[in-house]
Structures are given as C-alpha cells and as structure tokens.
DSSP file (Angstrom, degrees, kcal/mol; ACC not computed):
  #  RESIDUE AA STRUCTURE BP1 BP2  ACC     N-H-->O    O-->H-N    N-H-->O    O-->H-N    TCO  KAPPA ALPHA  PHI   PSI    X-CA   Y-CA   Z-CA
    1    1 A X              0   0    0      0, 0.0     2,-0.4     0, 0.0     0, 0.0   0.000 360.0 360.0 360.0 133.9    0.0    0.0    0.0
    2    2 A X        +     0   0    0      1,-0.1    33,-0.0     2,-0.1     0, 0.0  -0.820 360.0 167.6 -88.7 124.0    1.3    3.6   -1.0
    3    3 A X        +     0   0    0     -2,-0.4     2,-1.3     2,-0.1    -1,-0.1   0.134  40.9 123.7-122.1   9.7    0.9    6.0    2.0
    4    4 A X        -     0   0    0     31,-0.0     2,-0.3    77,-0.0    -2,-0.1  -0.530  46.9-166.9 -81.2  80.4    3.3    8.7   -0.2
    5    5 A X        -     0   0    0     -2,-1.3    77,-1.9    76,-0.0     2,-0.5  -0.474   7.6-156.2 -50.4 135.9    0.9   12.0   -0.4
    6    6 A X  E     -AB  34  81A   0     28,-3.4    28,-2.0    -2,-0.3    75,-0.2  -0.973  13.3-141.5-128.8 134.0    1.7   15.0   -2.8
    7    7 A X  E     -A   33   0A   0     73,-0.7    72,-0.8    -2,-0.5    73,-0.4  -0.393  27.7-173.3 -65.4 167.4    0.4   18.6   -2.3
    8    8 A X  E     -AB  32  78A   0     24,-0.8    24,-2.3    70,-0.2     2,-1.1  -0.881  17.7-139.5-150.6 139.2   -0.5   19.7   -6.1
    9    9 A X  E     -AB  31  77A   0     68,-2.2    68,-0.8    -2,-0.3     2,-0.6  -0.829  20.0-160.2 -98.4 105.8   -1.4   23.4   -6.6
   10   10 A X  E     -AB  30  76A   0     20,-2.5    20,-1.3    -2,-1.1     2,-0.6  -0.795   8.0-160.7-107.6 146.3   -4.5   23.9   -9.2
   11   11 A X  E     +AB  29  75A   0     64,-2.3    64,-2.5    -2,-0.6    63,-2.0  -0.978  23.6 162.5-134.1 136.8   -5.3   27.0  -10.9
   12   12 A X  E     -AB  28  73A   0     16,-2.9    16,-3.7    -2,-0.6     2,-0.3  -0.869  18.2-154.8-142.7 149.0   -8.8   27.1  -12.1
   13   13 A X  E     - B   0  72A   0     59,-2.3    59,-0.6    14,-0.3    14,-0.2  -0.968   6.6-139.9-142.9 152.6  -11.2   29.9  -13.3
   14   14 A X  E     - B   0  71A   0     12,-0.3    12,-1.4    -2,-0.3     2,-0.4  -0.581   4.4-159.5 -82.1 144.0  -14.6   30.5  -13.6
   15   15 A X  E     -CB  25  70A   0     55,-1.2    55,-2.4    -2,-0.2     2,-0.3  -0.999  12.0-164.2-141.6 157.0  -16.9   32.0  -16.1
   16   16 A X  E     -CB  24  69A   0      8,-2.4     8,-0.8    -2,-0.4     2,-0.7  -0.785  11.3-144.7-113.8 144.5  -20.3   33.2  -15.1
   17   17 A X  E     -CB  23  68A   0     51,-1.6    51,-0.7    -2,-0.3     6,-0.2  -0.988  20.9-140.7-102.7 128.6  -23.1   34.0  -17.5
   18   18 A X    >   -     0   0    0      4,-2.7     3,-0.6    -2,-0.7    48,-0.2  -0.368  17.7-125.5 -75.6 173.6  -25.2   36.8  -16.2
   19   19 A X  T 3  S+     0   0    0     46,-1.3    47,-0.1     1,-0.2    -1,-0.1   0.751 113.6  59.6-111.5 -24.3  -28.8   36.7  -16.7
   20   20 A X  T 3  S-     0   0    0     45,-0.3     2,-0.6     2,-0.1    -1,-0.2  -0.012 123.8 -98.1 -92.0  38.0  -28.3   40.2  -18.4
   21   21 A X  S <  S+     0   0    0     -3,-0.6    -3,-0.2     1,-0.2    -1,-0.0  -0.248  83.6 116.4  86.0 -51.0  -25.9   38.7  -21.2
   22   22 A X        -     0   0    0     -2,-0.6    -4,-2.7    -5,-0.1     2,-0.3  -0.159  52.8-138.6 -69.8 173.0  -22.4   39.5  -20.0
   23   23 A X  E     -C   17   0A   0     -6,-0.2     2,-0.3    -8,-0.0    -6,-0.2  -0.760  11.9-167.4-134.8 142.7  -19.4   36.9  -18.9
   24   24 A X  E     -C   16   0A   0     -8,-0.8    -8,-2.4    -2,-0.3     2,-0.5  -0.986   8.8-153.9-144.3 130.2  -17.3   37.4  -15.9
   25   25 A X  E     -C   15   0A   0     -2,-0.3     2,-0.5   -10,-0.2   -10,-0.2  -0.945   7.8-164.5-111.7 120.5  -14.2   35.3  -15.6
   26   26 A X        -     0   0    0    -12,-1.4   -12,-0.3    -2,-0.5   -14,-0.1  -0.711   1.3-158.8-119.2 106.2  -12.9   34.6  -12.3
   27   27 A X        +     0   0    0     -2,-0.5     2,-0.3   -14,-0.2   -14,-0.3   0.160  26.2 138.5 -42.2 138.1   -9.3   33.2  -11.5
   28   28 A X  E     -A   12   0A   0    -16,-3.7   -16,-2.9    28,-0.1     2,-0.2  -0.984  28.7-142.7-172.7-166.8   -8.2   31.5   -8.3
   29   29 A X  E     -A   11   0A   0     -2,-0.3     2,-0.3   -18,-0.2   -18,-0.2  -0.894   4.6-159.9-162.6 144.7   -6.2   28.5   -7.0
   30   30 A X  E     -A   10   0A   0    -20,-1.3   -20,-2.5    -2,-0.2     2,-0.8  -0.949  22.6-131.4-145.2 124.7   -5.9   25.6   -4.2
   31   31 A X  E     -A    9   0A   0     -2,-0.3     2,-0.3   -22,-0.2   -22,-0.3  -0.653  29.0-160.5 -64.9 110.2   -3.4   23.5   -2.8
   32   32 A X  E     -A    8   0A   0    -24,-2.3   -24,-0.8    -2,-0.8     2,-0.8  -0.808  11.4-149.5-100.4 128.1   -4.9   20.2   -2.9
   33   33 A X  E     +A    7   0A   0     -2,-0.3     2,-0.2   -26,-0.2   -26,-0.2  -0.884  47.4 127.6-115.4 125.0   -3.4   17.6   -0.6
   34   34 A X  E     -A    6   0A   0    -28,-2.0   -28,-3.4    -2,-0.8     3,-0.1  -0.794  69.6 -97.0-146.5-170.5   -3.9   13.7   -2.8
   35   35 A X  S    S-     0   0    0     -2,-0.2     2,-0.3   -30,-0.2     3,-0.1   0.727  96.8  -7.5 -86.3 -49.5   -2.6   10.6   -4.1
   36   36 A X    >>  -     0   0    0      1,-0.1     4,-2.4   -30,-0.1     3,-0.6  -0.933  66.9-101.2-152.4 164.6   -2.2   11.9   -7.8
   37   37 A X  H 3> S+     0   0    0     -2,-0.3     4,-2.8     1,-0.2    -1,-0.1   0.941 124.9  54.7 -53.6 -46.4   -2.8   14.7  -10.2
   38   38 A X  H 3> S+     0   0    0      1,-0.2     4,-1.3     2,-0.2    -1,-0.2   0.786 108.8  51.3 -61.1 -32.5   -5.8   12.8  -11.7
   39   39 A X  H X> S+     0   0    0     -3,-0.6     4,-4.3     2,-0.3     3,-0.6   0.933 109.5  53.6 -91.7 -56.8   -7.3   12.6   -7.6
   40   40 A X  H 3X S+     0   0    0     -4,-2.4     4,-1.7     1,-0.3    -2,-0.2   0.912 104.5  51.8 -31.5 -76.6   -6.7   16.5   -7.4
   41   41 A X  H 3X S+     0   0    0     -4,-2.8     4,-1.7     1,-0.2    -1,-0.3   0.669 111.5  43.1 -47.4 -32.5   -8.6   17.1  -10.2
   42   42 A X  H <X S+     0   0    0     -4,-1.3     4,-4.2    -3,-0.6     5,-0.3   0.913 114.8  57.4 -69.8 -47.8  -11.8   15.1   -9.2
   43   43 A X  H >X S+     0   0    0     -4,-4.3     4,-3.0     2,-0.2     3,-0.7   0.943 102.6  45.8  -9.9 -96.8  -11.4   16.6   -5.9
   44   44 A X  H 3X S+     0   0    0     -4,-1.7     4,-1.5     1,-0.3    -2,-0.2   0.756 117.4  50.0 -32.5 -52.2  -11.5   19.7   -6.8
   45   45 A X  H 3X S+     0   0    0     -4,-1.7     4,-1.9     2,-0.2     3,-0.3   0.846 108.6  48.3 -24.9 -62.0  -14.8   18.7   -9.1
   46   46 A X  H <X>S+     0   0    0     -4,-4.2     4,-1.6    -3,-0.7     5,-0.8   0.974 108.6  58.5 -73.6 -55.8  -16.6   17.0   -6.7
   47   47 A X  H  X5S+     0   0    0     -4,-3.0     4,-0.9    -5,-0.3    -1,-0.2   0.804 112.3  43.1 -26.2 -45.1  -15.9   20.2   -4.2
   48   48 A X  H  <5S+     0   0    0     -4,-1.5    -1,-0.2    -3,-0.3    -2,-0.2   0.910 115.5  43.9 -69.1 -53.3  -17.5   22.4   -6.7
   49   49 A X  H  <5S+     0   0    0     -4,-1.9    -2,-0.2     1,-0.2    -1,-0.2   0.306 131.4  17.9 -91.6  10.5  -20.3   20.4   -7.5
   50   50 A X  H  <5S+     0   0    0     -4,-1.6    -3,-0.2     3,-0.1    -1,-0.2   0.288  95.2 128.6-147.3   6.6  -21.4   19.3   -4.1
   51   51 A X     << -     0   0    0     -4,-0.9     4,-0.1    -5,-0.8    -3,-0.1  -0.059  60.2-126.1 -38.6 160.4  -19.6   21.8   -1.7
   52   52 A X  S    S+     0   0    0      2,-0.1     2,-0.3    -3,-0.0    -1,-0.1   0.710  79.8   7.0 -84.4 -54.1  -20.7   23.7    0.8
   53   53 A X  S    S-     0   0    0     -6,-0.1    -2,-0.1     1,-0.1    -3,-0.1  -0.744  92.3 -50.7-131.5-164.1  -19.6   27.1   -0.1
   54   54 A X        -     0   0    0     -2,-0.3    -1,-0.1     2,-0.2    -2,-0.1  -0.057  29.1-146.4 -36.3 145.7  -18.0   29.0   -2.8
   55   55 A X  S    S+     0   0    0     -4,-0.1     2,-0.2    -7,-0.1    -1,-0.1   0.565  84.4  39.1 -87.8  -9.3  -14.8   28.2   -4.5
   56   56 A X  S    S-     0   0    0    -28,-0.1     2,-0.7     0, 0.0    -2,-0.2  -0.581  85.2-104.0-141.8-133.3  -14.3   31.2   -4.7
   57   57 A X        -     0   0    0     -2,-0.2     2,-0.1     3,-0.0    -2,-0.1  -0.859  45.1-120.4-101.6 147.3  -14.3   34.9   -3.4
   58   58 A X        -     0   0    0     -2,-0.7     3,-0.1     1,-0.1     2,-0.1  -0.514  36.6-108.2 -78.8 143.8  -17.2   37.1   -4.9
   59   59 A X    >   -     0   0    0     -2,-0.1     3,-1.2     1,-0.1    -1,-0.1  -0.579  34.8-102.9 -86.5 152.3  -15.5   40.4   -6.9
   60   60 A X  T 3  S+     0   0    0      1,-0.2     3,-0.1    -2,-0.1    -1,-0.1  -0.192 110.4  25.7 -59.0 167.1  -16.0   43.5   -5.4
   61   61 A X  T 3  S+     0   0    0      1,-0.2     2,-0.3    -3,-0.1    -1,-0.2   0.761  81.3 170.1  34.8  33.7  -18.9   45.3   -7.4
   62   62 A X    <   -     0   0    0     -3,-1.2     2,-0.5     2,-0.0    -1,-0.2  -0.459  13.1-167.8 -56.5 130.9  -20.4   42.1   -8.5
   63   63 A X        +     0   0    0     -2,-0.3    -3,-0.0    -3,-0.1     0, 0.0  -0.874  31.8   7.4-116.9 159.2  -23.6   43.0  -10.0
   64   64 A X  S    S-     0   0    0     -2,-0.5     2,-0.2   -46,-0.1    -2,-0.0   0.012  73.2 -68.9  94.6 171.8  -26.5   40.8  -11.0
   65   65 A X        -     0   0    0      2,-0.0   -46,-1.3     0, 0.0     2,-0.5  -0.778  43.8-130.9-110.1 160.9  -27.8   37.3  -11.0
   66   66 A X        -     0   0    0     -2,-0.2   -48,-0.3   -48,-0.2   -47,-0.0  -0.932  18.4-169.5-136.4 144.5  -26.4   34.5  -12.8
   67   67 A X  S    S-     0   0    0     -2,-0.5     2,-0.2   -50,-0.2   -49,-0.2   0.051  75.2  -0.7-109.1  31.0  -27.9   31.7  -15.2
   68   68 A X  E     -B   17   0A   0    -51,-0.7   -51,-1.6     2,-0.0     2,-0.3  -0.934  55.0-172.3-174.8-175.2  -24.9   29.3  -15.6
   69   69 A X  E     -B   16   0A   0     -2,-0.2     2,-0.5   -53,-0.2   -53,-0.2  -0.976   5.1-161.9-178.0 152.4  -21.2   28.7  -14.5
   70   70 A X  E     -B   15   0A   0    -55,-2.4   -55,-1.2    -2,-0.3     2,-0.2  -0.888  14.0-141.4-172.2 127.8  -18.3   26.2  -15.4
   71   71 A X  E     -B   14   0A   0     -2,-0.5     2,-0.3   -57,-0.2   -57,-0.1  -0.660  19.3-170.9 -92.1 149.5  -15.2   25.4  -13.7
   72   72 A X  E     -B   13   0A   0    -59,-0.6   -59,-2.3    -2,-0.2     2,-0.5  -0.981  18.2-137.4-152.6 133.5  -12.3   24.9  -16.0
   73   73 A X  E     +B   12   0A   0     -2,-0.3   -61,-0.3   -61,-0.2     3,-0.1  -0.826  24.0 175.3 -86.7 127.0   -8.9   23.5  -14.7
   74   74 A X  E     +     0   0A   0    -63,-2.0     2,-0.3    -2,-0.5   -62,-0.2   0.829  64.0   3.3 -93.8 -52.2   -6.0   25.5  -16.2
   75   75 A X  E     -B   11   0A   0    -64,-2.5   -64,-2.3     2,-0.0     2,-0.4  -0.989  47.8-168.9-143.1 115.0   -2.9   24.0  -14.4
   76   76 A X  E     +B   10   0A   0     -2,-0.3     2,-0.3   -66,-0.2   -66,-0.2  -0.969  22.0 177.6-135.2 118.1   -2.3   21.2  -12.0
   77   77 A X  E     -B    9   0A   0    -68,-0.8   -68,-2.2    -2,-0.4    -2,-0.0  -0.982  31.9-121.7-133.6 111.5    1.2   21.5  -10.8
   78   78 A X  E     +B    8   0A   0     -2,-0.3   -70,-0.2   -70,-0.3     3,-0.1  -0.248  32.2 178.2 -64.9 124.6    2.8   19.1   -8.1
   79   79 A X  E     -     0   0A   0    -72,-0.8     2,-0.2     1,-0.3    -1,-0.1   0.742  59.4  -6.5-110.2 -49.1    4.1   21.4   -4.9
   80   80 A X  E     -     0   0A   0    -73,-0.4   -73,-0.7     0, 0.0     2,-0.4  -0.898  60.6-159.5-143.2 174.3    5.6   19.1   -2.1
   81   81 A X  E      B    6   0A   0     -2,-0.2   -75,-0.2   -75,-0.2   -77,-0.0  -0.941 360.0 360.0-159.8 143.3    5.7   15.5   -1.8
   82   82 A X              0   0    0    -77,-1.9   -76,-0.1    -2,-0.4    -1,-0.0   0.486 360.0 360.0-170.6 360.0    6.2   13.1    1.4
C-alpha cells in the first residue's frame, strides 16, 4: 500500500453567465493535498459540484444574478511530496 501523499497546486477559473448577457471570468487557486494529479482534479470537481460554499471569493462590485457557470482546470502543478 502507497501512504506517499503529494500537495499539487490547481489553478482554475470560472466564467459566469449573467442573466443580463455579460461573462465574468474569475481566477483562483488551491493546494490540494492527494494521491495523484488525476485525484486532485476530481477533488476539486466534486468540491464544486457538491460543496458547501463558494470556490471562490465574490468580486468586489459584482452585479447581477447568474444563469450558468463552469469550472475549468487551467494547471495542476505538483508542490511538495512526502
């Protein structure tokens, strides 16, 4: 059995549809502490899509309601390992 963890850092953004037509893309990042890259990324998925709160911070002078959203992984980069 492999007990070897690796931190991996993902950087992700969001884009929002507004209900009044415009798109708002918002960046962010989490150290994810897993088994593999591939584990990160489903993390991070399942976090989004059955979490509790935001994944991220709301922009100042957000305005509006919004009628969709999609997370998109940009970069999965391996941080510490142990």
């Amino acid at each position: 059995m492999n007990n070897w963890h690796i931190d991996y850092k993902v950087k992700y953004h969001i884009t929002f549809l507004h209900t009044d037509g415009r798109t708002e893309v918002v960046n962010d990042e989490m150290i994810i502490h897993s088994r593999s890259a591939q584990q990160a990324e489903e993390m991070l998925l399942h976090r989004y899509e059955n979490g509790d709160g935001p994944l991220i911070e709301i922009p100042d002078g957000w305005i509006g309601e919004t009628i969709s959203k999609e997370l998109e992984i940009d970069e999965i980069m391996k941080v510490w390992e142990y």
